[in-house]
C-alpha positions as CSV (number, residue, x, y, z in Angstrom):
1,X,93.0,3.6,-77.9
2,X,93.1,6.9,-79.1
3,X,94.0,10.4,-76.9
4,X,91.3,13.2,-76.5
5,X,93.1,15.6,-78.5
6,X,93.0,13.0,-81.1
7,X,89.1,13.0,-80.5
8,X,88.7,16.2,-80.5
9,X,91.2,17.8,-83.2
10,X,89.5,16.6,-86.5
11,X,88.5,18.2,-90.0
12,X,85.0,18.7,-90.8
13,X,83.7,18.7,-86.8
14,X,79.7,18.1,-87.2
15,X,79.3,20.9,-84.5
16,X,78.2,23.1,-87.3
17,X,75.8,20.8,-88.8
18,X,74.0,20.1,-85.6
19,X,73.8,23.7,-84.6
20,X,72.2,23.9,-88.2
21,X,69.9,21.1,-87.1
22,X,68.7,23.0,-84.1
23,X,68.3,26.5,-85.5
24,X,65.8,25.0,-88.4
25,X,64.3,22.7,-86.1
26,X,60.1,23.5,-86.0
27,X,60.2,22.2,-82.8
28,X,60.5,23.8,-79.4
29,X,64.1,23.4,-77.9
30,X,66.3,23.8,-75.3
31,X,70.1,23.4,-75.9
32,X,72.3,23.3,-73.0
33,X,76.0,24.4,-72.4
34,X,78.6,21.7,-71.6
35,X,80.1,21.1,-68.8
36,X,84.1,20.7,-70.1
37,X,84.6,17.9,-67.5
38,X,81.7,15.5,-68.3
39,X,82.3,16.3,-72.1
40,X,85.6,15.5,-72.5
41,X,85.1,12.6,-69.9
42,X,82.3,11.3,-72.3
43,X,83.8,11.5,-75.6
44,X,87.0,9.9,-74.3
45,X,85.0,6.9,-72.9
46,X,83.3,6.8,-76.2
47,X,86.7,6.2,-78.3
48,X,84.4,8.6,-81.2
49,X,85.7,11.7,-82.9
50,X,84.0,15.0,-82.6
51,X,83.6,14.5,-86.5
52,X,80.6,12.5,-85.6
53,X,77.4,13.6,-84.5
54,X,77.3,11.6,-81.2
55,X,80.6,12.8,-80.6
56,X,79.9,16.8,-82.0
57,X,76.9,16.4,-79.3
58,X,78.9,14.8,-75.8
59,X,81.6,17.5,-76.7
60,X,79.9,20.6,-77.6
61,X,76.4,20.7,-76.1
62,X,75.3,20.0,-72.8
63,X,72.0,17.9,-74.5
64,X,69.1,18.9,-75.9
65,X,65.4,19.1,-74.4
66,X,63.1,18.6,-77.7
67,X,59.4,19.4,-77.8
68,X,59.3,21.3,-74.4
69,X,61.1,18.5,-72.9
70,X,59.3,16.0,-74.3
71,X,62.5,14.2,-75.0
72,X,65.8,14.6,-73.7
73,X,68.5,14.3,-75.3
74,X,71.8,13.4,-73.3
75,X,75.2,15.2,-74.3
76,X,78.5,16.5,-72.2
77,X,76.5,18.0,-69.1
78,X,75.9,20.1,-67.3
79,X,75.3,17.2,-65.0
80,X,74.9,18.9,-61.5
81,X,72.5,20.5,-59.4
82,X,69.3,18.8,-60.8
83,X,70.7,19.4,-63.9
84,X,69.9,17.1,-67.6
85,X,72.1,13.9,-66.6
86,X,75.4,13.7,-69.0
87,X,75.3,10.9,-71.6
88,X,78.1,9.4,-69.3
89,X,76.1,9.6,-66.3
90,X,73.3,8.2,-67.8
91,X,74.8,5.1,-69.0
92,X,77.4,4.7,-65.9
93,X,80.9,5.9,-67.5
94,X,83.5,4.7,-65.1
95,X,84.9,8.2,-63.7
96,X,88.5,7.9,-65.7
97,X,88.9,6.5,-68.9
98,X,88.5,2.4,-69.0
99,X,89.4,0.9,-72.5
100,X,88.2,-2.4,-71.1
101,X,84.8,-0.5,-70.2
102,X,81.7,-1.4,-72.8
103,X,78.1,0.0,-72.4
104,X,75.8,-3.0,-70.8
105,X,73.6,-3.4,-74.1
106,X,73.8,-0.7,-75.7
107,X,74.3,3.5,-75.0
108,X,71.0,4.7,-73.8
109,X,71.4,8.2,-75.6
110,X,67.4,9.8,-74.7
111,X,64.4,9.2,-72.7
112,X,60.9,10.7,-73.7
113,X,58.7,11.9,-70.7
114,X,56.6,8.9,-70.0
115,X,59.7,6.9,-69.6
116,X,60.5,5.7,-73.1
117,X,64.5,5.0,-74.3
118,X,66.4,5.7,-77.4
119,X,69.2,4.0,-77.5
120,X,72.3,3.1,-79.9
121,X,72.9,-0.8,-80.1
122,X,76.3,-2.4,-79.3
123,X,78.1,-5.2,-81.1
124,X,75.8,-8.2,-80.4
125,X,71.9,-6.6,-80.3
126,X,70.5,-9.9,-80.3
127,X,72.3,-11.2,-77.6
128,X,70.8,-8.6,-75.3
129,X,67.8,-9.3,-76.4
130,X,67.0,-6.4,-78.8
131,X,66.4,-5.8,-82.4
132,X,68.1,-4.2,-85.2
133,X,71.4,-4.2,-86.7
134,X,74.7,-2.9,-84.4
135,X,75.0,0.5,-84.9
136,X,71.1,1.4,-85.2
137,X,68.7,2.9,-82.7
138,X,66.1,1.3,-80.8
139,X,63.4,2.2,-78.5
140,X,61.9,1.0,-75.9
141,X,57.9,2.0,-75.9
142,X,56.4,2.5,-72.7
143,X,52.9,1.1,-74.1
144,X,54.2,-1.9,-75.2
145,X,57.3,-2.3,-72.9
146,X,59.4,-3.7,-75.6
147,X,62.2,-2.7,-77.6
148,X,61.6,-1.6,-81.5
149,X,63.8,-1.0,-84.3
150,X,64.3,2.0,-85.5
151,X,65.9,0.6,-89.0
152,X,68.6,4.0,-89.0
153,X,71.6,5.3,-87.6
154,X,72.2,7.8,-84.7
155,X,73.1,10.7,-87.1
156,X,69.8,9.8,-89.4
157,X,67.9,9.5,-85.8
158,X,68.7,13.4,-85.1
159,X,67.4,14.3,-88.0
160,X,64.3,13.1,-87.4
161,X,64.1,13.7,-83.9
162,X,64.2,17.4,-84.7
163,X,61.9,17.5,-88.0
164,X,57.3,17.6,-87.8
165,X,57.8,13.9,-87.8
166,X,58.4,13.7,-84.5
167,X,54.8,14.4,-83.7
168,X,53.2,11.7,-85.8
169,X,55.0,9.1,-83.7
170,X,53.7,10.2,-80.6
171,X,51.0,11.5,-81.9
172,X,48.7,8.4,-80.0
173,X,50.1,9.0,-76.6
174,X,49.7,12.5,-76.3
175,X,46.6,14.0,-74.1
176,X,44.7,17.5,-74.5
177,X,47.6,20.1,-72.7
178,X,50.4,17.6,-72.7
179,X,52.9,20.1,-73.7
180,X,52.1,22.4,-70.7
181,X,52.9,19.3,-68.4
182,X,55.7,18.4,-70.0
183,X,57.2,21.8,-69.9
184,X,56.3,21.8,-66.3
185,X,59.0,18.1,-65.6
186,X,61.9,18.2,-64.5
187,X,65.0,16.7,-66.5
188,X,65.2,13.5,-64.1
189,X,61.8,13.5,-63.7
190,X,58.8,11.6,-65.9
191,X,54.9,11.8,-66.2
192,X,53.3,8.2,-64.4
193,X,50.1,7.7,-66.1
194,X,47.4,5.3,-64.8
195,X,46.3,3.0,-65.8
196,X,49.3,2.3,-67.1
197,X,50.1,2.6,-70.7
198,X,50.6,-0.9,-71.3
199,X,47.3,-2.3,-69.7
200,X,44.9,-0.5,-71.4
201,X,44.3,2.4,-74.3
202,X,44.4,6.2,-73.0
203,X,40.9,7.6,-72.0
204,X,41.8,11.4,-70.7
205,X,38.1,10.9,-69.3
206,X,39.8,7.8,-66.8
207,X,43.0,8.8,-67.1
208,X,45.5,9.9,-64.3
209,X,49.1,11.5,-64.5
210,X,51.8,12.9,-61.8
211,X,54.9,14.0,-61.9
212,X,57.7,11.4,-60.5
213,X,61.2,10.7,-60.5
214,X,62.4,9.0,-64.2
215,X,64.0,6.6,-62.1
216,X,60.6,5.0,-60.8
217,X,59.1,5.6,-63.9
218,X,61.6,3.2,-65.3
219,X,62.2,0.7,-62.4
220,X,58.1,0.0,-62.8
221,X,58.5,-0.7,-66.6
222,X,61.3,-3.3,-66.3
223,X,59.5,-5.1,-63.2
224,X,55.8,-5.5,-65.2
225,X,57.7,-6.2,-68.7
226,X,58.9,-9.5,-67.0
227,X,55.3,-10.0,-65.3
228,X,53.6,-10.1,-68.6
229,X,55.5,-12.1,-70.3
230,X,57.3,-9.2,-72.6
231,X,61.0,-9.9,-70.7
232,X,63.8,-8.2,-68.5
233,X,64.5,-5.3,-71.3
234,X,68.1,-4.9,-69.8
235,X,69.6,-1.8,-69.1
236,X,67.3,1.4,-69.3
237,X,69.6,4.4,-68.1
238,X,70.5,6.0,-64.9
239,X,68.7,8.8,-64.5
């Protein structure tokens, strides 16, 4: 177990490189301020330095809303007052430190705004049920209700997240004045579209969406996942 001023006192802090990351990002963002209690709370859970980029993030920034909120990106905060949940609330971070304390499957580290999940595998993916190596990101697609490899890191996973290829991977899910919606959500909130994403392809001509609490958004995806045959997808955030 190491202390939080062994966290956070470290050479070569990646603060510097993410703020780089942000300010040449093409894409629309929002970086919040951290709160200092959820931030330190998070990074100490997490046992990571702040020389990494999960730990830079949960330590320095509050999280990040990419794309006009198309994603959101959970740091150290601010965590209040219908604020962007901290990565600690998000993935239920017992209030004071707990060495014995391991994420459920994995650290749920985003959520898009049609209720999909980024998240960082654990130790044993495959014993939770989800693919890829320990270590690497996964998502979980809210048209297909399963979990995907992403085949790279959380650091590599930034990267991307804030480069032009964001949009081609979305690019099949977005609708004619998504991003004035999106920028319209709230931080716990999602966009429910019907017919559902799963049961049938997008037609904007058929096609309805509201605004509605992540939460619900999230609770419906597990409970149809198991209904069609897909599987309990385990632990999807608390949002």
């Amino acid at each position: 177990m190491r202390e939080l001023t062994e966290l956070i006192e470290v050479e070569d802090p990646a603060w510097p490189e993410l703020q780089a990351l942000f300010a040449n990002s093409p894409m629309p963002l929002t970086v919040f301020a951290p709160d200092p209690h959820e931030s330190t709370r998070g990074l100490h859970q997490l046992q990571v330095t702040a020389r990494s980029m999960l730990g830079g993030l949960t330590l320095n920034c509050g999280g990040v809303l990419v794309d006009d909120g198309w994603v959101r990106v959970y740091g150290g905060g601010p965590g209040h007052d219908g604020g962007l949940p901290s990565l600690g609330q998000v993935n239920g971070f017992p209030e004071t430190f707990d060495p014995a304390w391991q994420a459920p499957a994995g650290l749920v580290v985003a959520h898009d705004v049609l209720g999909g999940v980024f998240a960082l595998n654990g130790m044993d993916p495959a014993a939770s049920g989800r693919p890829g190596q320990p270590g690497q990101m996964t998502y979980f697609a809210p048209d297909t209700l399963a979990w995907e490899a992403l085949e790279i890191g959380h650091s590599a996973w930034l990267a991307w997240l804030l480069s032009e290829r964001l949009e081609g991977f979305y690019n099949a899910l977005r609708w004619e004045g998504w991003r004035e919606e999106t920028a319209a959500v709230g931080p716990t909130q999602a966009i429910s579209v019907y017919p559902f994403l799963w049961s049938k392809p997008t037609d904007d001509a058929t096609t309805s969406r509201r605004t509605v609490p992540m939460a619900g958004v999230l609770g419906i995806a597990a409970d149809f996942a198991e209904q069609i045959g897909v599987g309990d997808p385990g632990f999807l955030g608390l949002v």
